[in-house]
C-alpha positions as CSV (number, residue, x, y, z in Angstrom):
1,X,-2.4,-41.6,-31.4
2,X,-3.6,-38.3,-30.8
3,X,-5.4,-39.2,-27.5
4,X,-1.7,-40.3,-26.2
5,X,-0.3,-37.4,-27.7
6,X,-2.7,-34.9,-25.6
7,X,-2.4,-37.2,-22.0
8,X,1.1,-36.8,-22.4
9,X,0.8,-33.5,-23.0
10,X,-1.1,-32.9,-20.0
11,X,1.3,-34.8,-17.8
12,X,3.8,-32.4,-18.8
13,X,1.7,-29.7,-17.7
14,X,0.6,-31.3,-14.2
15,X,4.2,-32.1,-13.5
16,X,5.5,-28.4,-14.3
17,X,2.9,-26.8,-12.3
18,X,4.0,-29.6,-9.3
19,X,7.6,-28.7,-9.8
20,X,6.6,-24.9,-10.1
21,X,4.7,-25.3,-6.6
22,X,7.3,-26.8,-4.8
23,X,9.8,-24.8,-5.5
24,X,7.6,-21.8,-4.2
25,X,7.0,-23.2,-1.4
26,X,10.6,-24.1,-0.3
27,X,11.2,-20.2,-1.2
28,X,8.3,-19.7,1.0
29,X,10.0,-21.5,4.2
30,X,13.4,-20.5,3.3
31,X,11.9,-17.1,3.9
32,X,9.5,-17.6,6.7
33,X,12.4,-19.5,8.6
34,X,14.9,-16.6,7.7
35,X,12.8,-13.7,9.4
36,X,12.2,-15.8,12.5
37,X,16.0,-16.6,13.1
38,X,16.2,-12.7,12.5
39,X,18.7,-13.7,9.3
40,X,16.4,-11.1,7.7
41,X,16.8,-8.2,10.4
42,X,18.5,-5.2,9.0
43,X,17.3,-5.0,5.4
44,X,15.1,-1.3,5.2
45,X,12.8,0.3,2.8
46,X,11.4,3.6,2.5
47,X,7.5,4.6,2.8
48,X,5.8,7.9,2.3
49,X,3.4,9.3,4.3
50,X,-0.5,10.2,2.1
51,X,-2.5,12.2,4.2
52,X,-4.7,15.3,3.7
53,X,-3.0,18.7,2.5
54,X,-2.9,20.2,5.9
55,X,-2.6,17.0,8.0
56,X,-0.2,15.2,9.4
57,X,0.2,11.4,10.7
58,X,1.4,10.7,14.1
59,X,4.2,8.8,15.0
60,X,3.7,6.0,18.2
61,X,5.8,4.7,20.9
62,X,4.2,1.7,20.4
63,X,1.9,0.1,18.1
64,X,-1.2,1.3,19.5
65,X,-3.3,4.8,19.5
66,X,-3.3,4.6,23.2
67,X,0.7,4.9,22.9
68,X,2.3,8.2,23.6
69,X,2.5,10.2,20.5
70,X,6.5,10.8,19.7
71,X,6.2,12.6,16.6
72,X,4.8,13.4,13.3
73,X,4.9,13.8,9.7
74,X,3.4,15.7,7.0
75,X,2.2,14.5,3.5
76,X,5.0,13.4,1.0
77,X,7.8,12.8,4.0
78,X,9.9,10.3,3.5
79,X,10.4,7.3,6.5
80,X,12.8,4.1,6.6
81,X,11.2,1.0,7.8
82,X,12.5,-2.6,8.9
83,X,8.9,-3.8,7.4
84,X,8.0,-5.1,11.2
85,X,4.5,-5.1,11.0
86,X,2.0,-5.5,14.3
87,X,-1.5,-5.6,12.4
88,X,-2.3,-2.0,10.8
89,X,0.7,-0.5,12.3
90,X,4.1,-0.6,10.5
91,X,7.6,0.1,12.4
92,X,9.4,3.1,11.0
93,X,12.9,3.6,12.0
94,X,16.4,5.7,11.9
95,X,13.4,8.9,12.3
96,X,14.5,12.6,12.9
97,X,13.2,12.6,16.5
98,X,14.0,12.6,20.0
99,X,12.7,8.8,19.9
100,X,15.0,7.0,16.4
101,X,12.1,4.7,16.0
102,X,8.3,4.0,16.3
103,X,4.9,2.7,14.8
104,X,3.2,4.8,12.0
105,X,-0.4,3.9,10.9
106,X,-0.2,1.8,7.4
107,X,-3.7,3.8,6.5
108,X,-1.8,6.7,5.5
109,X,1.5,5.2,3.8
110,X,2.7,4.1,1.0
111,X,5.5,2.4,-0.6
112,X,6.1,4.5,-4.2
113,X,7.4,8.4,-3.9
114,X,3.8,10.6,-4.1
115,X,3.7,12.9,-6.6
116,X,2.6,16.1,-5.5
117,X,-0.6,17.4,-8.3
118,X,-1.6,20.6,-6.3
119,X,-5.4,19.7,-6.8
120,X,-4.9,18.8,-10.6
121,X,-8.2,17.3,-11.9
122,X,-8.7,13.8,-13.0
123,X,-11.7,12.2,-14.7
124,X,-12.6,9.2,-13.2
125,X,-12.2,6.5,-15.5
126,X,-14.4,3.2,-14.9
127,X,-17.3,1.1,-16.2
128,X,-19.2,1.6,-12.7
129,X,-18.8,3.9,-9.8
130,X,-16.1,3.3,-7.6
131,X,-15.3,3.7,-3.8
132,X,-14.0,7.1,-2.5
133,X,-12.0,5.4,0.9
134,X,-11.5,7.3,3.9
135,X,-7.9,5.9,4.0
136,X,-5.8,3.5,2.5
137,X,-7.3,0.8,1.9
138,X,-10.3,2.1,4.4
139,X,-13.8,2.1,4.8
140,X,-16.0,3.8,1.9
141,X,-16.9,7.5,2.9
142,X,-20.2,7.3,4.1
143,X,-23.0,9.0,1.8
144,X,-23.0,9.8,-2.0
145,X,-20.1,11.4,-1.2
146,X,-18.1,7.7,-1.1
147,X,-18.7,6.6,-4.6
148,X,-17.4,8.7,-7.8
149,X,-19.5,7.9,-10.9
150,X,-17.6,7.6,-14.4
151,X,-16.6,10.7,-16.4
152,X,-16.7,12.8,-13.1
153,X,-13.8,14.8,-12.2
154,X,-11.8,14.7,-8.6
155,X,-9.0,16.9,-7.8
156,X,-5.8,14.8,-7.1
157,X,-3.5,16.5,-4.1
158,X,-1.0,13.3,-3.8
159,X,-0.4,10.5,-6.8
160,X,1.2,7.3,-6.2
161,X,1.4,4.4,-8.2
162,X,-1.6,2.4,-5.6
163,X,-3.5,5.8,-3.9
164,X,-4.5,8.8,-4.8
165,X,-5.5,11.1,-2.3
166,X,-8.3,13.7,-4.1
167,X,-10.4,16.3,-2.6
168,X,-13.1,13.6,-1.7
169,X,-10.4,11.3,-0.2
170,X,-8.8,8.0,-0.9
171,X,-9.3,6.3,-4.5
172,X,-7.6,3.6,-6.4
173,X,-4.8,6.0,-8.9
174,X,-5.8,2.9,-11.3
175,X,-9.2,4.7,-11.7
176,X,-8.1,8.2,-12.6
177,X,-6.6,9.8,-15.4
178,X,-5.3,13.5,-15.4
179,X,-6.7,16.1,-17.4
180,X,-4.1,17.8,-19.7
C-alpha cells in the first residue's frame, strides 16, 4: 500500500513539473515570436551609467568602438533603452544629443538607480577572497590588486543592487557591507 501510495505520489510530481515545463516554454515562444514580429518594439527601460568618479562612458553611432563617438555620460546618468542588444553593446535611446539614439557599452551599466556613497567604506564580507572586476561583469584586475580578502575594507563610490564600483574597481555589492 505504501509503495503505491509513494509511485503515485511521484507521478504527480513528474506530471506537474511536465505541465510546469510546457507552459514555460509556450511563454518562451510567445515571447521569442513577439520580438521578431516587432509586437514587442516600443516598450523602454531605464539604465544607469557605473563608471569611475571622474570618467565618463561613451556613446556610439553604432555598436562598435570603431564607430564615431556621438556623446557621453558621466557616472549615475540616467538613459532609456529599447533593450536592443548587439553582443556587449546595448541600444540607448530618446538621449539629449545631437544624435536621439546610439550603442552604450553594457560594461559600465546597470539596470537599478546607483547610489552615490562618496568613498564610504565597506568590509568585504565572504568566506574566501573575491574578484575585484575591471568592469561589469569584466575580467579580474590583474595582480593582488584583483582579489579582496575577507574583513578588508574597500571604499564604495557607486552602489547598486548587482555592482559596486570601489576604489579598486568593480565587485559583486552582494559581497560588501557598509560600515556605520
Amino acid at each position: 500500500m505504501k509503495d503505491e501510495i509513494r509511485k503515485h505520489t511521484i507521478q504527480r510530481i513528474v506530471i506537474t513539473a511536465l505541465e510546469i515545463a510546457a507552459i514555460v516554454a509556450v511563454v518562451w515562444l510567445v515571447i521569442y515570436f513577439c520580438q521578431g514580429l516587432g509586437i514587442a518594439d516600443g516598450v523602454k527601460g531605464n539604465c544607469w551609467v557605473m563608471c569611475s568618479t571622474t570618467g565618463s562612458v561613451n556613446v556610439r553611432q553604432r555598436a562598435t568602438t570603431n564607430s564615431p563617438v556621438i556623446g557621453w555620460y558621466e557616472a549615475g546618468d540616467r538613459l532609456t533603452t529599447d533593450w536592443e542588444v548587439r553582443g556587449e553593446w546595448l541600444h540607448v535611446v530618446d538621449l539629449s544629443l545631437e544624435y536621439t539614439e546610439g550603442w552604450i557599452s553594457s560594461r559600465y551599466m546597470v539596470f537599478d538607480e546607483p547610489q552615490w556613497m562618496g568613498a564610504e567604506d565597506a568590509r568585504v564580507e565572504a568566506d574566501g577572497r573575491v574578484a575585484i572586476r575591471q568592469y561589469i561583469d569584466g575580467p579580474r584586475v590583474t595582480g593582488k590588486a584583483g582579489w579582496a580578502k575577507p574583513d578588508s575594507v574597500l571604499q564604495v563610490f557607486w552602489w547598486s543592487r548587482e555592482w559596486s564600483y570601489t576604489n579598486r574597481g568593480f565587485i559583486r555589492s552582494e559581497y560588501l557591507e557598509v560600515i556605520p
